[in-house]
C-alpha positions as MATLAB code, in Angstrom:
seq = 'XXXXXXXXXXXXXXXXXXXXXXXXXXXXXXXXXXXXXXXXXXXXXXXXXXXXXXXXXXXXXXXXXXXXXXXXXXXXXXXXXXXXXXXXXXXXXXXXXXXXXXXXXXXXXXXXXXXXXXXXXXXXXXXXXXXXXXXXXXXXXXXXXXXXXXXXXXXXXXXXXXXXXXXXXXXXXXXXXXXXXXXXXXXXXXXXXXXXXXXXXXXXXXXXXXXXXXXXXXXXXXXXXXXXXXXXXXXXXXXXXXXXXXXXXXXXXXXXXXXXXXXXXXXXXXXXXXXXXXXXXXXXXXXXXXXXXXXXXXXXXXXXXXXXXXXXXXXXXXXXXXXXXXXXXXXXXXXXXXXXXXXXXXXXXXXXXXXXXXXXXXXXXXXXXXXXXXXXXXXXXXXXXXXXXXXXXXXXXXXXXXXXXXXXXXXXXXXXXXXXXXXXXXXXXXXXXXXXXXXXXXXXXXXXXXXXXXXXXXXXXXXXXXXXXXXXXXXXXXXXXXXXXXXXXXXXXXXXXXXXXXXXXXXXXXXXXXXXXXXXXXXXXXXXXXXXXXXXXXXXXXXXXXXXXXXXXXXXXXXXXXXXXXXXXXXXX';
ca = [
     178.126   89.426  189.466;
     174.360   90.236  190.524;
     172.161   91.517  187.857;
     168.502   92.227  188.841;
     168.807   92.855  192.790;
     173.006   93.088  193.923;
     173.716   93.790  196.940;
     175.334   97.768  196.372;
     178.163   99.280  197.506;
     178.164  103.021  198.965;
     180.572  104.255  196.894;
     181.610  103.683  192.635;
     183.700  104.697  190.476;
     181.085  105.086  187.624;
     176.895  104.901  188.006;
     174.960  105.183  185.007;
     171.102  105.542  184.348;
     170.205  103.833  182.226;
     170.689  100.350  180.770;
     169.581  101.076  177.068;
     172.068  101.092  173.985;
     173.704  103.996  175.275;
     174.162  103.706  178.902;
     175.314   99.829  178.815;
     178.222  101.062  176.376;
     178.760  103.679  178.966;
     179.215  101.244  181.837;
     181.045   98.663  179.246;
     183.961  100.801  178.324;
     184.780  102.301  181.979;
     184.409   98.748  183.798;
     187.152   97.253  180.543;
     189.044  100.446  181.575;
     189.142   99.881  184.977;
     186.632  101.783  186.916;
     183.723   99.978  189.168;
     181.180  100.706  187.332;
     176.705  100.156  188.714;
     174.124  100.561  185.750;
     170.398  101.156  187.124;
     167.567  100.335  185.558;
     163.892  102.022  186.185;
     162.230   99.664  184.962;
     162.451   95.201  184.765;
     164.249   95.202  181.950;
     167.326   95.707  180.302;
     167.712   96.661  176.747;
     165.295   99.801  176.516;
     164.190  100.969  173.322;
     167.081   99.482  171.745;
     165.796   95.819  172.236;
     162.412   96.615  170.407;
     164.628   98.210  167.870;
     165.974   97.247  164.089;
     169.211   97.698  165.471;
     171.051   99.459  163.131;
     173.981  101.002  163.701;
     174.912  104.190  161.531;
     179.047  104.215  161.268;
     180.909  105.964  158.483;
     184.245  105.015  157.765;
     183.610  102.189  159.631;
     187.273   99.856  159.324;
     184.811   96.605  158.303;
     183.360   98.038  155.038;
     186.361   96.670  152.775;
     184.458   93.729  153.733;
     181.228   94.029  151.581;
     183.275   95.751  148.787;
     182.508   99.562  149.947;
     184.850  102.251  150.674;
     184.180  105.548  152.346;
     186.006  108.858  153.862;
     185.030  111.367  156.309;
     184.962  114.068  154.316;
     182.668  112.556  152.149;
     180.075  111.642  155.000;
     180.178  115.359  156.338;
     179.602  116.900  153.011;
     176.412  113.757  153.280;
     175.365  115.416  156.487;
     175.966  118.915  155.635;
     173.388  118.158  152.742;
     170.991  116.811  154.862;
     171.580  117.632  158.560;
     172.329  121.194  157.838;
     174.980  123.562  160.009;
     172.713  124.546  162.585;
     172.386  122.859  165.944;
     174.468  120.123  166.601;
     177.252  120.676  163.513;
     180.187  120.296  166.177;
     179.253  116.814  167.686;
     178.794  115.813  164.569;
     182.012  116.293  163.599;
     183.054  114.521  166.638;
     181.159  111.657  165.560;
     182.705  111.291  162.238;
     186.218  111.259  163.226;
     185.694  109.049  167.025;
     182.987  106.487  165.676;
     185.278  104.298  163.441;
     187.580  104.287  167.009;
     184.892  103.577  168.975;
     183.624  100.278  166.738;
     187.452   98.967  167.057;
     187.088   99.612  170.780;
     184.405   97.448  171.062;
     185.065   94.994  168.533;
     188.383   94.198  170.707;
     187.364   94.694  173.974;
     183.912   93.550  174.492;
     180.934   90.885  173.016;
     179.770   93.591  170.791;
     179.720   92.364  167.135;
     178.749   94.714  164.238;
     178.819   93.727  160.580;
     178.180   96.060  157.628;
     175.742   95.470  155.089;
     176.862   95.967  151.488;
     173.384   97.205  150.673;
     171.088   99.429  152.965;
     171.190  102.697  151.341;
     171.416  106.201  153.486;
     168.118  107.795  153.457;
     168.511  110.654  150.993;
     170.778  108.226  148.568;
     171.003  111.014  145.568;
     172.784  113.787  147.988;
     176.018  114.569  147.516;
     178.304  112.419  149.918;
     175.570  109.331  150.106;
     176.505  105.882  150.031;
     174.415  102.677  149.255;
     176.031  100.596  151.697;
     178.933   99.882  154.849;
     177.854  102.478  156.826;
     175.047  100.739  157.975;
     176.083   98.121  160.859;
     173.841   95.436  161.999;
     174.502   93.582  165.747;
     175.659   89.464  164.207;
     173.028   87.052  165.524;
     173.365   86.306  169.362;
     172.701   82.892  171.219;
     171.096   84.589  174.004;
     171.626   80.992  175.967;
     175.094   83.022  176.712;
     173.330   84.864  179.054;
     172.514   82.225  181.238;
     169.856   83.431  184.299;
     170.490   87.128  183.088;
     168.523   86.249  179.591;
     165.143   86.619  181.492;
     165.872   90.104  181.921;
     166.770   90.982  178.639;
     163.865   92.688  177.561;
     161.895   90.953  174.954;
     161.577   92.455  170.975;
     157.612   93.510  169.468;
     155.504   90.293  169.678;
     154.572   91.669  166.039;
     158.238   91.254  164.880;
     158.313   87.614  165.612;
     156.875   84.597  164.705;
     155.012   81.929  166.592;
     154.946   84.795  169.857;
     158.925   84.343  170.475;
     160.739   83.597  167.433;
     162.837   86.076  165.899;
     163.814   85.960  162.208;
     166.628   88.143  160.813;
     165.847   90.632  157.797;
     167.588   88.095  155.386;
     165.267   84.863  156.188;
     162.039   86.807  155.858;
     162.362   86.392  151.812;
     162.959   82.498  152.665;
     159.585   82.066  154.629;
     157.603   84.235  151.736;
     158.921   81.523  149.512;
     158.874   78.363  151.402;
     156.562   76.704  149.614;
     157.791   77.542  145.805;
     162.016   77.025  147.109;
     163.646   73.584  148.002;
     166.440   75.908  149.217;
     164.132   78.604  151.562;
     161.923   75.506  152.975;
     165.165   73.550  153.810;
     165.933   77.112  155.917;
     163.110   77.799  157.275;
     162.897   74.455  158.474;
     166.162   74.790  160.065;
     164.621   77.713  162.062;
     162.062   76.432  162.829;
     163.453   73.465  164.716;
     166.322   75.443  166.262;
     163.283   77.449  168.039;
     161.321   74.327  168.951;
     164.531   73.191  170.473;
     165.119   76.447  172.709;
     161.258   76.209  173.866;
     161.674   73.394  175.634;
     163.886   74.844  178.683;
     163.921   78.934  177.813;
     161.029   81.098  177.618;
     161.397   82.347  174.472;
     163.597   81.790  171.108;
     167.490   82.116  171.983;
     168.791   83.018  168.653;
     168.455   87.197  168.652;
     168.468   89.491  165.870;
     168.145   92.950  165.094;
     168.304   95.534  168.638;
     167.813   92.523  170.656;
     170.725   91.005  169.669;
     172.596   94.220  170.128;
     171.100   94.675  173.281;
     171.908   91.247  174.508;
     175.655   91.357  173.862;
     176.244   94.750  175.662;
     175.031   93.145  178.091;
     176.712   89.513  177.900;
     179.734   91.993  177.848;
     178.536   93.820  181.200;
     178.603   89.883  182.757;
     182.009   89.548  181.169;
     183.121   92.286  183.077;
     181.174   91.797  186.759;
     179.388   95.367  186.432;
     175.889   95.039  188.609;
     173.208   95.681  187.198;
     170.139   97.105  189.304;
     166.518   96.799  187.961;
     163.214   98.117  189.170;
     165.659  100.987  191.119;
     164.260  104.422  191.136;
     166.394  107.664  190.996;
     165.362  110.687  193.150;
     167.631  112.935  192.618;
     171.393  113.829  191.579;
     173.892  114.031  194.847;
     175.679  117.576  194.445;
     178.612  118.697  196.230;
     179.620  122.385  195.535;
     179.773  122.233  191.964;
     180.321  118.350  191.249;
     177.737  116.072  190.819;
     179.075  113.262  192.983;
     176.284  110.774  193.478;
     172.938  109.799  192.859;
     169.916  108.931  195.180;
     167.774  106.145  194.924;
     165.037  104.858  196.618;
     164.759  101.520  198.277;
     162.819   99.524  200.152;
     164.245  100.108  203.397;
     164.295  104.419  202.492;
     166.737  106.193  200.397;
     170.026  105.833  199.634;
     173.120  107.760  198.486;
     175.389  106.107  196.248;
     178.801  108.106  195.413;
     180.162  108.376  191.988;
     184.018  109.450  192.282;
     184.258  109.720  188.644;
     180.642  110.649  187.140;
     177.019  109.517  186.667;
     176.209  108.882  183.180;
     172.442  110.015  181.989;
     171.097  107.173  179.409;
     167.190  107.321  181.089;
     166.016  107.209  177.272;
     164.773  110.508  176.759;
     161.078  111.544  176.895;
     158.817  109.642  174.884;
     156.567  108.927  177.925;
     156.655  112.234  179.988;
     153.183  113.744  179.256;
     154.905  117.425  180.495;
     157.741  117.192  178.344;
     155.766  115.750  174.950;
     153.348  119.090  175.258;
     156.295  121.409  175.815;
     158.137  119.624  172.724;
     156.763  117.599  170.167;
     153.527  118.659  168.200;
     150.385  118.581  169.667;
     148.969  116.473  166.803;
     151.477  113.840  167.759;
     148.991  113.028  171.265;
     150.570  110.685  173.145;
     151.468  107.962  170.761;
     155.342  106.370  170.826;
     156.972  103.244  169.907;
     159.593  103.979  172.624;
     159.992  101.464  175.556;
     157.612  102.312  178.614;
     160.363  103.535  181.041;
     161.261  106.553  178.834;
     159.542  109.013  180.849;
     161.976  111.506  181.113;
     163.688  111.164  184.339;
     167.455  111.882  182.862;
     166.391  115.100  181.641;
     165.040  116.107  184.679;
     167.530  115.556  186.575;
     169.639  117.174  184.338;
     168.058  120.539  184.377;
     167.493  120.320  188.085;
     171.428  120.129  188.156;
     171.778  123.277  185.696;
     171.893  121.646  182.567;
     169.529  122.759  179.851;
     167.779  121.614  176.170;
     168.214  123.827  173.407;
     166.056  124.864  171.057;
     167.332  124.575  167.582;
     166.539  120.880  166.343;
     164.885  120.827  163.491;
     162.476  117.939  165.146;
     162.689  117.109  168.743;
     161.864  113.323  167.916;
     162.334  110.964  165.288;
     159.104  109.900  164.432;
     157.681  106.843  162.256;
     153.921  106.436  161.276;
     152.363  103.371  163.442;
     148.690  101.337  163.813;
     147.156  101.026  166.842;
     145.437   97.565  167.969;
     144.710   96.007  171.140;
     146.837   92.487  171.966;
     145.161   89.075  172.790;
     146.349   89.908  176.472;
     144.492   92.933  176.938;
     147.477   94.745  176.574;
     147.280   98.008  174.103;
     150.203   97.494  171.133;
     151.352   99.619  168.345;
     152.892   98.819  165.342;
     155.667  101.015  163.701;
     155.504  101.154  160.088;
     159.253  100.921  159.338;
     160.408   98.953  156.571;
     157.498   96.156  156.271;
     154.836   97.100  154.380;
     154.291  100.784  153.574;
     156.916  101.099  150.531;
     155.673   97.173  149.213;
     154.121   96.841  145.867;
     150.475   97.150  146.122;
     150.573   99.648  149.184;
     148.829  102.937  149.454;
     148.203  105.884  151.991;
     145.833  108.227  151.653;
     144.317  111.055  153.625;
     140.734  111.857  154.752;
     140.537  113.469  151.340;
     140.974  109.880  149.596;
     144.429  111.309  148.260;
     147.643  110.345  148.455;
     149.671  113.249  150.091;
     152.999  111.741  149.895;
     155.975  109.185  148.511;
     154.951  105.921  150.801;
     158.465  104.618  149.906;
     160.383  107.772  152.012;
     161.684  107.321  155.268;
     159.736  106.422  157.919;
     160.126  109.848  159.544;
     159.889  111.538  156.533;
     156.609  109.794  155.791;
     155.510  111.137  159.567;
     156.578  114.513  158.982;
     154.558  114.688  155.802;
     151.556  113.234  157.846;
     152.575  116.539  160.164;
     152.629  119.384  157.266;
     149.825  118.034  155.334;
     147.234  117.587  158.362;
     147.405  121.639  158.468;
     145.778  121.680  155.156;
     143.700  118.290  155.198;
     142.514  116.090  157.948;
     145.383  113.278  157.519;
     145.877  111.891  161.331;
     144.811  109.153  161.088;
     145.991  108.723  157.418;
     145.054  105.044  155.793;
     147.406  102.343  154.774;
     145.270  100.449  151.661;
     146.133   97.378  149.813;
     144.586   94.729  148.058;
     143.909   90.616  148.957;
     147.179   89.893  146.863;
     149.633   92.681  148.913;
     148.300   91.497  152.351;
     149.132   88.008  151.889;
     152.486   88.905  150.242;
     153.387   91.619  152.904;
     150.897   91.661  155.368;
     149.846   94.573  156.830;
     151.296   96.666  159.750;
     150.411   94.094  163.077;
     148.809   91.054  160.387;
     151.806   88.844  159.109;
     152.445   87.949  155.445;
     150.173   84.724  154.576;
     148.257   85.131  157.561;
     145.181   82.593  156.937;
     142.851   83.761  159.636;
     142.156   87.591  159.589;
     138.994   87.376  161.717;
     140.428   88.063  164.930;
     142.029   91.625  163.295;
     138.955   92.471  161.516;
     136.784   91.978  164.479;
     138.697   93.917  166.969;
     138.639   96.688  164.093;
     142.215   97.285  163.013;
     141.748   95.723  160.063;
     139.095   97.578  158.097;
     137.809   95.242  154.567;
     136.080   95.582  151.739;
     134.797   94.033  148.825;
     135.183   97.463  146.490;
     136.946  100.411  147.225;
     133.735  102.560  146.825;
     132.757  100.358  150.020;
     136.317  100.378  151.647;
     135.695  104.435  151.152;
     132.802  104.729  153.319;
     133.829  102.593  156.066;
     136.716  105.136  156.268;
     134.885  108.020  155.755;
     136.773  109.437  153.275;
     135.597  110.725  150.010;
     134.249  108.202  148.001;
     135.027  109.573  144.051;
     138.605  111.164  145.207;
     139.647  107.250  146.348;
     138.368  105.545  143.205;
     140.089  108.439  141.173;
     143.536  107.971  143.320;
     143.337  104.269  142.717;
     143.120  104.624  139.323;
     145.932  106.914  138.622;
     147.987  105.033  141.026;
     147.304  101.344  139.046;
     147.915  103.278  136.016;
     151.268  104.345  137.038;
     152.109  101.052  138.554;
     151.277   99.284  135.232;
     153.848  101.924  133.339;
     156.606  101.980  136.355;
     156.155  104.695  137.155;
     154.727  107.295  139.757;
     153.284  110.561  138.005;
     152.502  112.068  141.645;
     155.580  111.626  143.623;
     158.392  109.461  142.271;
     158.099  106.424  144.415;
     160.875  104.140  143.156;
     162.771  106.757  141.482;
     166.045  106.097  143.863;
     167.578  103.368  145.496;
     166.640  103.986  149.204;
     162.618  103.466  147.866;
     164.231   99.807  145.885;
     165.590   98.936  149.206;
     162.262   99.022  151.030;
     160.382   97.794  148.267;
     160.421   94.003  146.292;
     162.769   93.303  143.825;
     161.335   90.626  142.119;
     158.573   93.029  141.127;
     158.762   94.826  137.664;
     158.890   97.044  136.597;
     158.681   99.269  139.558;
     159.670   97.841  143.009;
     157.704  100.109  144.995;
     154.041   99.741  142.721;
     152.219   97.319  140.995;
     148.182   97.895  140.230;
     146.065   97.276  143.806;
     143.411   95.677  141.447;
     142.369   91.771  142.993;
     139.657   92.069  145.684;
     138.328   92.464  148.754;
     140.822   95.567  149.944;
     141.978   96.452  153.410;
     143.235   99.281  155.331;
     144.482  100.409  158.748;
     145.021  103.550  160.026;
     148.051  105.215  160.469;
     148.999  107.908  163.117;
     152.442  109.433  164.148;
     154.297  108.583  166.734;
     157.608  109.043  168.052;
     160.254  106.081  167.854;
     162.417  107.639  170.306;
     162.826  111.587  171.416;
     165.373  114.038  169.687;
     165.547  117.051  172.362;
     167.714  115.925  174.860;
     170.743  117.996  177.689;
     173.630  120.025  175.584;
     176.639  118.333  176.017;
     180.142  118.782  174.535;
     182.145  116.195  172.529;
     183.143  113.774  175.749;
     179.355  114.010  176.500;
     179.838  116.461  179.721;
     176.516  118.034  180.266;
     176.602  121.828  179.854;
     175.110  124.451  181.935;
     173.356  127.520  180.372;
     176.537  129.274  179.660;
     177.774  126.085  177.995;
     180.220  124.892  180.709;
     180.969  121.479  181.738;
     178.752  120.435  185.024;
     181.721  118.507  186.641;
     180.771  114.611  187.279;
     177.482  114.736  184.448;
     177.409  113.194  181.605;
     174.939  112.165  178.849;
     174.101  109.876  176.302;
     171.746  107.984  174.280;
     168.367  109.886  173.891;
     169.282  111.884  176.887;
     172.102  113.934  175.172;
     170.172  116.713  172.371;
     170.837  114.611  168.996;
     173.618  115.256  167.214;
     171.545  115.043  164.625;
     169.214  117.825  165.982;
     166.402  115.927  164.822;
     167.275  115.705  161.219;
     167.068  111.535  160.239;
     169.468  111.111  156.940;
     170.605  107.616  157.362;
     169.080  103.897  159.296;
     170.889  103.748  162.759;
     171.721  107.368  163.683;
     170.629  107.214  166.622;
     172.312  104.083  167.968;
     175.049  104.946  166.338;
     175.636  108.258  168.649;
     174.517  106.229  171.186;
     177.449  104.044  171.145;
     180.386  106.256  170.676;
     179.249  109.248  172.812;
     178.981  106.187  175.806;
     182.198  105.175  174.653;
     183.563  109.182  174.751;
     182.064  109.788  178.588;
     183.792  106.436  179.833;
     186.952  107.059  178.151;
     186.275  110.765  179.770;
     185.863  109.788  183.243;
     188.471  106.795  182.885;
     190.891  109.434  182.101;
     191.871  107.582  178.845;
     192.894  109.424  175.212;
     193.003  113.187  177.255;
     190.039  114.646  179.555;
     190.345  117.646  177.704;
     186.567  118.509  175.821;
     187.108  118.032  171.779;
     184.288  120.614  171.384;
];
């Protein structure tokens, strides 16, 4: 099979946009169901946003969390999402999610390269609502030897730089604890020795570290399993426009270098473009205005399925509660030249020793919350006080611990961040306050009350470490409070915060086999959606790590079987 530049056919059974989470499971399940399937790609890579991505994979019920000692029912994970989803918008597909996604996991677990393994503790976001669980309903992708890939690995598209080590090296969330205590563990320098060599090894004939982890190693066995299968892949292809013929959408367009050219789809073309993080039209039509043009999303996210889809007659509703998922990030400039953000996830911002405060010097909300909650906050508050850009503050003893947003944990040389001015120091926090320009006294006095608390476990102003979510994303080893401890050894840094999007929420209406709908909520024959194209079945609401891969997976999964004519074409909603 060709990946990169195959020689195409007029005429497929399947195309999909898209070669992201969403659209390679697409093209996955109707090739193993026996339609000839093409996946195009905008842009030189494949893997999208999932491949810079945690990769977590949000499945209740799954049939693999007997494994880590966890048991769940979908009755209990809809009364979870009734809680914190709501009714509104997207209520139905969520109920189509519950009952297909434990299907859809099998599916793949049988029939393609696609390994998912639950983790016995990752807590949903909101772990005190009625319905929660602490753990199995997260999935994460098992560790991929990309060398699998052969040829095809170079256009896997490559994870953060700032998420690995030595430029190419990624480490899985597990071995990050063994490299903070390589030098005080036999057992963690023995490991991280082991890693180390293993990438040394791959260096020497690949161009960067073959063992993946997190979204890349998702990423890279959807598509090991599209080389399993012979589907072509097509990079760097452009799509003009969707080929209609009375009321069927029954091919695509694409330009070439010889002029355009029609491809038919007898069976459907699947929209996984990615959604809109990069579509300057779209962003001031949907998101906040505040939010400016900052997103973690990959670059080819520009909007092109949705266009396409509302040139056809589909349409985006407008009852999300958030039309993106949003994370707060730092903004730096690479050694390249290159302009980089960093999203503050799961890294830093809940650590011990880690605080964010406004232009006011204040804290204006719980640092260990979600990332998007923590966003949103930034969002409500700035209305009342300047807080975009917010600052992330910690002392010498957090930084070297945790690092800080794009500096690593123990880095020794902090020169090159403090000179390029993402790293703002200080050798008192009445200093650190006027190089940020916030208020001087209101800093000191936040400080203070926050060391206080840390010293007595406890956070007087907003409950950090009060549940087990805030634990998760915090240190253990730290008493008494995971989240806190007193940001009290000298000199202090900081780095400012802004939101951004991680990926976009407002995507076509579809029904539950991912059919795009037209205004009066009919099926456009031969269109389907997925991914970040489809409106979130969340409707922008975030209650859990992985909900939007998750949906990703099984609505792909739901077109192919769809078009392949597999489990009934009739629509479940």
């Amino acid at each position: 099979m060709a990946i990169g530049k195959p020689e195409l056919l007029d005429a497929y059974d399947v195309i999909v946009l898209g070669a992201g989470a969403g659209g390679m499971a697409a093209a996955v399940v109707a090739a193993n169901e026996g339609l000839q399937t093409l996946v195009i790609e905008k842009t030189a890579y494949v893997g999208g946003t999932t491949a810079l991505s945690g990769g977590m994979v949000w499945i209740p019920n799954n049939s693999k969390m007997d494994s880590v000692g966890k048991t769940d029912t979908t009755t209990a994970a809809q009364t979870y999402l009734e809680e914190t989803a709501g009714e509104g918008g997207g209520a139905a597909l969520r109920r189509v999610f519950l009952r297909e996604a434990p299907r859809a996991i099998d599916y793949f677990d049988r029939n393609t390269h696609v390994r998912l393994t639950p983790l016995a503790f990752y807590p949903d976001y909101y772990p005190d609502a009625p319905g929660a669980t602490l753990g199995g309903r997260v999935m994460e992708p098992v560790a991929f030897d990309a060398r699998e890939l052969g040829d095809a690995f170079k256009l896997l598209r490559p994870p953060l730089p700032e998420f690995t080590l030595l430029g190419n090296m990624m480490v899985a969330r597990p071995d990050i604890a063994h490299f903070r205590w390589m030098f005080r563990s036999p057992a963690s320098a023995l490991r991280v020795a082991r890693l180390l060599l293993s990438y040394a090894i791959d260096r020497i004939s690949l161009h960067r570290g073959a063992n993946l982890v997190l979204g890349n190693a998702l990423a890279g066995r959807l598509l090991k399993s599209l080389l399993a299968l012979n589907v072509p892949v097509a990079v760097n292809t452009t799509t003009a426009r969707l080929v209609k013929e009375g009321d069927r959408i029954s091919g695509v367009e694409i330009e070439t270098p010889s002029g355009p050219k029609i491809l038919r789809a007898h069976r459907g073309v699947v929209l996984a473009a990615g959604g809109f993080s990069h579509n300057p039209d779209l962003r001031k039509r949907l998101l906040p205005a505040e939010a400016g043009l900052h997103s973690a999303a990959a670059e080819g996210n520009s909007g092109d399925g949705l266009n396409l889809a509302q040139d056809a007659g589909g349409y985006i509703p407008d009852d999300n509660v958030s039309n993106a998922f949003w994370a707060p990030i730092s903004r730096f400039t690479r050694a390249d030249g290159t302009p980089g953000v960093y999203p503050h996830t799961v890294t830093d911002r809940g650590k011990p020793g880690m605080l964010a405060v406004n232009a006011d010097g204040r804290r204006f909300t719980n640092e260990s919350n979600s990332y998007h909650d923590f966003a949103q906050a930034m969002f409500r508050t700035h209305n009342q006080s300047p807080t975009i850009p917010a600052y992330l503050i910690c002392d010498r003893r957090s930084i070297w611990q945790y690092g800080l947003g794009a500096v690593k944990p123990m880095t020794l040389r902090l020169a090159p961040y403090l000179q390029s001015g993402y790293l703002i120091k200080a050798p008192s926090l009445n200093e650190l306050a006027r190089k940020l320009d916030v208020d001087v006294s209101n800093l000191v006095a936040t400080v203070d009350l926050y060391n206080a608390d840390a010293a007595r476990g406890t956070d007087s102003a907003f409950g950090r470490g009060s549940n087990e979510y805030h634990k998760y994303v915090g240190d253990p080893a730290n008493e008494p409070n995971a989240c806190m401890r007193p940001a009290e050894t000298p000199p202090y840094y900081a780095v400012k915060l802004y939101p951004a999007d991680l990926g976009t929420a407002a995507g076509v209406r579809t029904n539950g086999d991912g059919a795009v709908l037209d205004r009066n909520d009919n099926p456009i024959a031969g269109l389907y959606a997925c991914g970040n194209d489809m409106n979130s079945v969340m409707a922008g609401a975030y209650p859990a790590p992985g909900i939007t891969l998750g949906p990703a997976l099984v609505f792909g999964y739901l077109a192919a079987m769809h078009m392949a004519g597999s489990d009934g074409v009739e629509p479940r909603v």
